[in-house]
C-alpha positions in Angstrom: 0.0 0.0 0.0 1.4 3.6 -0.5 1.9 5.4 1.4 -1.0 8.7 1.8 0.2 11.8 -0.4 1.7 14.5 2.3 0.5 18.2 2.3 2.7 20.4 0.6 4.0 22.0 3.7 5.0 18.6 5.0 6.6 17.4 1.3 8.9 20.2 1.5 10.1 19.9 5.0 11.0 16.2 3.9 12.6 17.4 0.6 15.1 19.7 2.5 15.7 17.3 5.5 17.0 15.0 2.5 18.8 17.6 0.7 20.4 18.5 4.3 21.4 14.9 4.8 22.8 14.9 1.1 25.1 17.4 1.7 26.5 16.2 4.9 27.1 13.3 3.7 28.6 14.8 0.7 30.7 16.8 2.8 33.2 19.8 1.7 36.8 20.6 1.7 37.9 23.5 4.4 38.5 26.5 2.5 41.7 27.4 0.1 41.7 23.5 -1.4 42.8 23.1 -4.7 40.9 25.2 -7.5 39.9 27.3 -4.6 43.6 28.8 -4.6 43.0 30.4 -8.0 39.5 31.6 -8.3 39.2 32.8 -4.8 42.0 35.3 -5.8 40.8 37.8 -7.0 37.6 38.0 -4.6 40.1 38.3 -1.9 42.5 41.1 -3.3 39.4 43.2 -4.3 37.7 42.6 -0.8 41.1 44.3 1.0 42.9 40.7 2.1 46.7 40.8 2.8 48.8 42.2 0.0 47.3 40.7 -2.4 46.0 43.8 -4.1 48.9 44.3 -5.7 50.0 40.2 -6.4 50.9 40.0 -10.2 47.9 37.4 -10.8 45.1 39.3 -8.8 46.2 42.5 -11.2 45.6 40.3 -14.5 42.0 39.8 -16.0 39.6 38.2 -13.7 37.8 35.4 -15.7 34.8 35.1 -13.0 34.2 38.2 -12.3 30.4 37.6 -10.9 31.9 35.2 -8.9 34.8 37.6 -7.1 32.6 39.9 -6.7 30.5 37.6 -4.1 33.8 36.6 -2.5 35.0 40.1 -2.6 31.7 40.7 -0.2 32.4 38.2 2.0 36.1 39.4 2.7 34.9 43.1 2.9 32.3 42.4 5.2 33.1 39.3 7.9 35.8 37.2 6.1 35.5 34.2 4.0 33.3 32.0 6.3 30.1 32.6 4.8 31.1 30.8 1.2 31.4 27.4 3.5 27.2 27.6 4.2 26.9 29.2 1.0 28.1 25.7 -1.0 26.3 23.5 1.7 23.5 25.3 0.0 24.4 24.8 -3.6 24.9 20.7 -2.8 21.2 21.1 -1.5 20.3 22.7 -4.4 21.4 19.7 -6.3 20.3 16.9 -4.8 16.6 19.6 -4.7 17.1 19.5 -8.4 17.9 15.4 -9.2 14.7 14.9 -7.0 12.6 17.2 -9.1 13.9 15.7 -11.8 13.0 12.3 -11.4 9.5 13.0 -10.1 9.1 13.5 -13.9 10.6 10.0 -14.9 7.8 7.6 -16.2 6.6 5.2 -13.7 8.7 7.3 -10.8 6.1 6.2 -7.6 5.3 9.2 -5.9 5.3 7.1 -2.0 7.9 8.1 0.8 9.6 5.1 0.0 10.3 5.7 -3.3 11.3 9.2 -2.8 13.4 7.9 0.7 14.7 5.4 -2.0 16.0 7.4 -3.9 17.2 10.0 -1.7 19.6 7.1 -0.4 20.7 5.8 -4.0 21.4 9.2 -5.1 23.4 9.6 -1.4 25.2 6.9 -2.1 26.8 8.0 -4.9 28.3 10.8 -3.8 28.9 9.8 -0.3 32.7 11.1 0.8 32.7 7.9 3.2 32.5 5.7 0.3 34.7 7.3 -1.7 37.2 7.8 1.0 36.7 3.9 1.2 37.1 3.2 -2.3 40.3 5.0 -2.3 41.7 3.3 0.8 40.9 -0.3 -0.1 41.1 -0.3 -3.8 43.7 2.9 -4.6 41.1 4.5 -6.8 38.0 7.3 -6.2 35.4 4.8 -8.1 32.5 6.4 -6.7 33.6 9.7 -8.4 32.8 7.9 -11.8 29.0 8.2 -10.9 28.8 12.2 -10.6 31.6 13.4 -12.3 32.3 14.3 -15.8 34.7 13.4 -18.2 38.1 15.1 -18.2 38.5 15.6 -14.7 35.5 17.7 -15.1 32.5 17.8 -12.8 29.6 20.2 -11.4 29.9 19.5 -7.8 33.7 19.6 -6.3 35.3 19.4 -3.1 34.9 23.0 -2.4 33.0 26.2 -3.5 34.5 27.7 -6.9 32.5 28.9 -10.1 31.9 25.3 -11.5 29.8 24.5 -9.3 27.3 26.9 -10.6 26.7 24.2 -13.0 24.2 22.8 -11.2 22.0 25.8 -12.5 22.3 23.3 -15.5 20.6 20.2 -13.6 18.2 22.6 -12.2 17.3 23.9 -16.1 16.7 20.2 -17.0 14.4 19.5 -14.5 12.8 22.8 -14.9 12.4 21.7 -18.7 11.1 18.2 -17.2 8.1 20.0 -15.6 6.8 22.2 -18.6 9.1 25.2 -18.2 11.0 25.7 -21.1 11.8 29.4 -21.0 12.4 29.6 -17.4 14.6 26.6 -17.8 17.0 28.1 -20.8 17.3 31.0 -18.6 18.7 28.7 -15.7 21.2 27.3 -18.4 22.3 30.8 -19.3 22.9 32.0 -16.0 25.8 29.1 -15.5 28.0 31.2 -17.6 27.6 34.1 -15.7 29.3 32.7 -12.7 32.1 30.2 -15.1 32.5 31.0 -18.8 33.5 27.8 -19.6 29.8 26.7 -19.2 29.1 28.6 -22.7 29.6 25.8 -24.9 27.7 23.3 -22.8 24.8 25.5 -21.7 24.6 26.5 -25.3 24.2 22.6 -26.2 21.5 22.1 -23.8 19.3 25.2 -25.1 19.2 23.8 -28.1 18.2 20.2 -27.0 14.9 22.2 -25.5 14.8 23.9 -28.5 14.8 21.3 -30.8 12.2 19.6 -28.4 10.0 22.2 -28.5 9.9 22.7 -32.2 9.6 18.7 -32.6 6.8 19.4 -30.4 5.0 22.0 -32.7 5.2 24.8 -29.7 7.3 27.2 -32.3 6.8 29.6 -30.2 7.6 28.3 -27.1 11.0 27.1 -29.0 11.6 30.6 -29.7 11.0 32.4 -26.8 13.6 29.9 -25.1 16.1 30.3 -27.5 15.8 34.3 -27.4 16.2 34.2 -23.4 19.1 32.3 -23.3 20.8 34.3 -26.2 19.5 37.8 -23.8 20.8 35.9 -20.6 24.1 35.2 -22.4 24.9 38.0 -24.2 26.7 40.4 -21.6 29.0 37.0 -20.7 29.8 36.5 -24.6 30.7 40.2 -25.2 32.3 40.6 -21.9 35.1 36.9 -22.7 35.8 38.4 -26.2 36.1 42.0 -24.7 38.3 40.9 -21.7 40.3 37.8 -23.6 40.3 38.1 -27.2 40.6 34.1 -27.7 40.0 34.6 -31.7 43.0 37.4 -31.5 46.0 37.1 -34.5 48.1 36.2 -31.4 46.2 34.1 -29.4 48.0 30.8 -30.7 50.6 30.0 -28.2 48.3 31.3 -25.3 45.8 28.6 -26.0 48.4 26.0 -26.6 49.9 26.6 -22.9 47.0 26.4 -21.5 45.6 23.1 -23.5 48.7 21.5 -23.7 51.1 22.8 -20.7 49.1 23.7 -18.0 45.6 21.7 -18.3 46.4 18.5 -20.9 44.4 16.7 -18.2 41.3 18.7 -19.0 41.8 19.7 -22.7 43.8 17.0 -24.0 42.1 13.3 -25.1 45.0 10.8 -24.6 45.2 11.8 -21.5 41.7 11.6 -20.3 40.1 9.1 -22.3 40.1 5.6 -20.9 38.2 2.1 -19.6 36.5 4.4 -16.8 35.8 7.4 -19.8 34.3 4.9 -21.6 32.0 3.1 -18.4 30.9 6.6 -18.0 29.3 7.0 -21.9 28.2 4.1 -21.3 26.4 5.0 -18.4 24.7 8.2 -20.1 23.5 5.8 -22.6 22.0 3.8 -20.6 20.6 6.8 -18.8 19.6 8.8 -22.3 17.8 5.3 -23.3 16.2 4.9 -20.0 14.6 8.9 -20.4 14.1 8.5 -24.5 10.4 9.1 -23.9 10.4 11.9 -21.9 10.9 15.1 -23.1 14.0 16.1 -21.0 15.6 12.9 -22.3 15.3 13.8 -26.0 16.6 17.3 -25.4 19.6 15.7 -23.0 20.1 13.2 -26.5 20.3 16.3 -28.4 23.0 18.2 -26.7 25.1 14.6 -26.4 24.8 14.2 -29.8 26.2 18.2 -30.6 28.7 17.6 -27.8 30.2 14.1 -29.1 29.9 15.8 -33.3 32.0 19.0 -31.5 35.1 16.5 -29.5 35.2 14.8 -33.1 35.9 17.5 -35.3 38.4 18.6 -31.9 40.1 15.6 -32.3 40.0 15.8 -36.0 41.6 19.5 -35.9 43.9 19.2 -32.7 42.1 22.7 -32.3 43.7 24.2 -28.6 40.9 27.2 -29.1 38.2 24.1 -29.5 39.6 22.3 -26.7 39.3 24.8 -24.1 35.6 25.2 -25.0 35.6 21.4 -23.6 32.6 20.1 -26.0 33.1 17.3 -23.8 32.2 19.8 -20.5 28.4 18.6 -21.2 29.2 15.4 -19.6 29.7 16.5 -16.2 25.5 17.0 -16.4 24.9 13.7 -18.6 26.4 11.6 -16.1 24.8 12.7 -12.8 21.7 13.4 -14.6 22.1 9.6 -15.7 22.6 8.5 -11.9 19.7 9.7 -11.1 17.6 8.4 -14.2 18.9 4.9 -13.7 18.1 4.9 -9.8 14.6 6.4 -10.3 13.9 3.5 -12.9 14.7 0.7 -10.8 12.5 2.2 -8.3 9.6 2.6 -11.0 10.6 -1.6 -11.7 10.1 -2.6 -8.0 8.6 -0.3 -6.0 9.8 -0.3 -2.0 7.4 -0.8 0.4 7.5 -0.4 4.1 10.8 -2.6 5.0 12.6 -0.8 1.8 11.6 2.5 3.4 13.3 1.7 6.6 16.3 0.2 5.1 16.9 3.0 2.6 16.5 5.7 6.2 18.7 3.5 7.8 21.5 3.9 4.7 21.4 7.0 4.7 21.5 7.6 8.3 25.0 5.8 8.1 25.9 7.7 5.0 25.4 10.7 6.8 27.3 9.4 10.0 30.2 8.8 7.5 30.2 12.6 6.2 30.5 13.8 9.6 33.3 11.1 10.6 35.5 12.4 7.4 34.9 15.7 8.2 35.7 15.3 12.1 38.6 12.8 11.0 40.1 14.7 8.2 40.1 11.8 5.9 39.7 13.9 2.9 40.6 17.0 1.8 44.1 16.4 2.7 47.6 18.8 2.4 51.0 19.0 3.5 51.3 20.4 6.4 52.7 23.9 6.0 51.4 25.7 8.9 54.7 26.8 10.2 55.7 28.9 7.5 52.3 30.2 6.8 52.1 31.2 10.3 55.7 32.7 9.9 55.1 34.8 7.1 51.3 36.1 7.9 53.4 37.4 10.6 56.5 38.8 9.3 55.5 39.9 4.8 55.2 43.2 4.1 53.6 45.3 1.1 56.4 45.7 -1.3 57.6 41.7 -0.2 57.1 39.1 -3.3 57.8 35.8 -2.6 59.4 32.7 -4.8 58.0 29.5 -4.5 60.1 26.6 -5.1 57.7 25.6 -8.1 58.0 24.0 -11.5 56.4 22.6 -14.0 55.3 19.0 -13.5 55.0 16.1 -16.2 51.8 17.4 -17.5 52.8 15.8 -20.6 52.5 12.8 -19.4 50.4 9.4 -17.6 46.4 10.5 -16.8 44.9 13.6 -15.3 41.2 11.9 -15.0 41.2 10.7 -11.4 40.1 12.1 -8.2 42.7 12.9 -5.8 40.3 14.3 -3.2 40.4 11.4 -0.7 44.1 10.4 -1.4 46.7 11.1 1.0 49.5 14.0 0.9 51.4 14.4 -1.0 49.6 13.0 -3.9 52.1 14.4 -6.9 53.8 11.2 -7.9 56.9 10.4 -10.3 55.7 10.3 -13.8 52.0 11.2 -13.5 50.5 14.7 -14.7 48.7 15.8 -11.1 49.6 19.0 -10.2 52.2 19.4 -6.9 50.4 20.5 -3.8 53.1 22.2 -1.8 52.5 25.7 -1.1 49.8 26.0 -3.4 47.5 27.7 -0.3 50.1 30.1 0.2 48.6 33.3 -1.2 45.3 33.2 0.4 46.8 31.1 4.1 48.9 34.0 4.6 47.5 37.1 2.4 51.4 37.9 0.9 52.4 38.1 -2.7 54.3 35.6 -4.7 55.9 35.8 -8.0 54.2 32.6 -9.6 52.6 29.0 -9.3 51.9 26.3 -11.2 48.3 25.7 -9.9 46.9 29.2 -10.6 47.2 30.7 -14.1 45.8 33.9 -16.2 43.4 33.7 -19.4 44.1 36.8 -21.6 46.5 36.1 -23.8 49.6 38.2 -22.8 49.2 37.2 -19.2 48.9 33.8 -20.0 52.6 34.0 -22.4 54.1 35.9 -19.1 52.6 33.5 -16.9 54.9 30.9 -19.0 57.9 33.2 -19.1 57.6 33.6 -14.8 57.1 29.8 -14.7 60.5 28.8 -17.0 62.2 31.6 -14.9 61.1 30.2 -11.9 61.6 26.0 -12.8 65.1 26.7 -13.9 65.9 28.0 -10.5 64.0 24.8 -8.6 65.4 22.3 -10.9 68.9 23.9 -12.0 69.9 25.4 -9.2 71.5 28.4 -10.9 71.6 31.1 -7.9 75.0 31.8 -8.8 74.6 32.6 -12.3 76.4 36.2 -13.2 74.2 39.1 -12.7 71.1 36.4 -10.8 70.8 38.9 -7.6 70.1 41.3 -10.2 67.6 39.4 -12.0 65.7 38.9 -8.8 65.8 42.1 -8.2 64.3 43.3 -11.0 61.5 40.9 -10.9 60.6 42.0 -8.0 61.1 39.4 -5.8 62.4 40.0 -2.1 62.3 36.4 -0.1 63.0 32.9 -1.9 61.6 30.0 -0.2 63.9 26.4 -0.5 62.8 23.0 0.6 65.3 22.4 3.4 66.9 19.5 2.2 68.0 21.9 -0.9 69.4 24.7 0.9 71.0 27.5 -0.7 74.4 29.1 -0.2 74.7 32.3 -2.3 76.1 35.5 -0.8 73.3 37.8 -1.8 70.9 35.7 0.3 70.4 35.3 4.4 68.4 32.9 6.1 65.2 34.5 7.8 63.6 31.7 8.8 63.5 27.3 8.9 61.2 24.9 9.8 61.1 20.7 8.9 60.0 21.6 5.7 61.6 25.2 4.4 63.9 28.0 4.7 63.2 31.6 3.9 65.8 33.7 2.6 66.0 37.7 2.2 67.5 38.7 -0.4 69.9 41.4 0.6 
């Protein structure tokens, strides 16, 4: 028997009790965490943090600037705690959309249990405990394969950054699910506002509903969506080719360092396409074939379709400008979106009763449990531990100081990027593999003092993006060569700015311009004289 329909009042209550146990379960990453340590930048410096007004990377073109904005707020105002509630409210918002969303699947039971159900299934996927599991047992982050994207791509991440603003996209599908076409192309537009890289792939889902709505006869209804979208987008379209110029005479060799030097993991095929790449098509297929009657399904077809003709004619060309439109970026929606399809059809196969209701609250009663251990246990999320310096210089850096990491560039070039580090242990760089070093990469926003370059964070315009490269090679010559003592070096420094030099302490450095301000176990800090 099922079980009595609630009242509204009572349905949402149990929709946001659910979305609250989601996100716990979820969990997040404490703040400055990987991409965090680049697009929190420029918030910061414009919201008055440290020195970092005048850091060389906050002065360059800010890519998100909706987003900075926000952050900048938060700095200004009472510091960067708020942006921890504020993504414990974006997870809710997309487990809120996945549920909407499958109350429009065919055959979906509208009963507790079903909706329970499904609440745990969907949990379950993207459970840290599990993954953290996963990782520990068998060495790789399997549950990842469920939610994220292809290409190391994904909408929801281990932290709060402008990518997860895709899940405006899940929203706009499940708005489109329920009869709102126009509303829902808006919702797809107003991803790019917060990450420009949602262009191509919110542009690929407009016109699946589109195309929907024309095959449908509504004409009208087609056109009024595609005009929104086009009005939403505009200002976002005019403002990248304003701000970057990516179709500029001289925009070659900044695309290629950012495809192919700095981000092969995301932009490259070789080295994202493999065995689990190619489970995870297979599971949107599944999950387009499951939905092929619904209306949401055919549009969700349509942008696959555009999305897999766009990575052919990619790999066809080798295009870097094509490549860092990611035509593949519509996956990290395809793949959730499937996740949820497939659960809610299983559920529509053999509806739970009573007993299933119970079991699925008692999963996801322990998923929930397991969120709160990894948070409490730090069993994700994991960094060196650099406190001592950070502490050291928040104390101690001054306006005009510029400091020079001990960074270079990685093997990028080679072994695969597509794998979730987020539950692995530090350091997680290894010998041969392309995953991006993780020393020192907080050190901007832990301490609020300048530095002359990193790896992890880059520019997009293209001049910034070639100087970028020459700071890096200037920099990795120093790490890996060790040529302090070359003829006229001091100057060099000098002139770039830079005042302290930071050394592993296992590498330390005995030039006569320098003196030793500081050591710990891990570093020494040298003044330059």
């Amino acid at each position: 028997m099922s079980s009595p329909v609630p009242a509204p009042g009572r349905r949402a209550l149990e929709a946001v009790l659910l979305a609250v146990a989601f996100a716990v379960a979820h969990t997040q990453s404490p703040l400055y965490f990987s991409n965090q340590n680049q697009y929190l930048l420029h918030g910061a410096a414009w919201g008055g943090y440290g020195y970092l007004a005048h850091d060389w990377l906050a002065t360059t073109r800010d890519p998100t600037p909706l987003f900075s904005a926000l952050v900048a707020a938060c700095y200004a105002t009472v510091g960067p705690w708020p942006l921890q509630p504020a993504y414990f409210a974006i997870i809710m918002g997309y487990f809120l959309a996945a549920r909407w969303l499958v109350a429009a699947v065919p055959g979906f039971p509208d009963t507790r249990a079903a909706r329970m159900t499904f609440a745990a299934l969907f949990t379950l996927a993207h459970a840290a405990i599990l993954r953290w599991a996963s990782v520990e047992w068998l060495g790789v982050d399997y549950p990842w394969f469920l939610q994220a994207g292809v290409a190391a791509q994904y909408l929801l991440g281990p932290g709060i950054q402008p990518s997860a603003f895709g899940v405006l996209l899940l929203a706009a599908v499940a708005c489109f699910a329920h009869g709102r076409p126009v509303r829902a192309a808006a919702l797809a537009a107003s991803a790019c506002w917060f990450h420009s890289t949602y262009l191509l792939p919110a542009g690929l889902l407009v016109v699946g509903f589109v195309v929907e709505r024309a095959r449908a006869r509504a004409v009208r209804s087609a056109l009024v969506s595609g005009t929104t979208a086009l009005a939403v987008v505009a200002p976002v379209v005019a403002y990248t080719i304003w701000r970057f110029d990516p179709f500029g005479p001289h925009s070659d060799r900044a695309l290629e360092i950012l495809a192919r030097v700095r981000i092969p993991h995301h932009c490259v095929a070789a080295r994202w396409f493999d065995i689990w790449a190619g489970v995870q098509l297979a599971w949107v297929a599944v999950g387009l074939f499951l939905a092929r009657g619904t209306p949401f399904g055919r549009a969700l077809a349509v942008a696959a379709v555009g999305g897999a003709a766009l990575t052919a004619v990619q790999l066809a060309t080798a295009s870097d400008g094509l490549a860092l439109a990611f035509p593949w970026r519509i996956s990290v929606l395809l793949v959730p979106v499937a996740t949820a399809v497939i659960a809610a059809k299983l559920l529509a196969w053999k509806s739970p009763g009573k007993w299933g209701e119970l079991i699925a609250l008692g999963g996801l009663i322990g998923l929930v449990a397991g969120g709160v251990a990894v948070t409490a246990c730090g069993l994700g999320y994991r960094t060196v531990d650099e406190h001592a310096i950070y502490d050291h210089v928040r104390a101690t850096a001054a306006p005009d100081d510029v400091y020079l990491l001990p960074v270079q560039f990685p093997a990028v070039g080679a072994g695969r990027g597509a794998v979730s580090n987020t539950f692995a242990p530090p350091p997680r760089a290894k010998a041969g593999t392309n995953q991006i070093p993780v020393d020192l990469q907080r050190f901007r926003l832990a301490t609020g003092a300048r530095i002359y370059v990193d790896f992890k964070s880059v520019p997009y315009a293209v001049e910034e993006v070639e100087e970028w490269y020459r700071r890096m090679r200037f920099a990795s010559e120093l790490t890996t060569k060790g040529t302090w003592d070359a003829p006229g070096r001091h100057a060099e420094l000098k002139h770039e700015g830079i005042t302290r030099v930071i050394s592993p302490r296992n590498k330390p450095l005995a030039v006569d311009y320098m003196e030793e301000e500081y050591r710990d176990e891990g570093y020494i800090v040298y003044r330059l004289r």
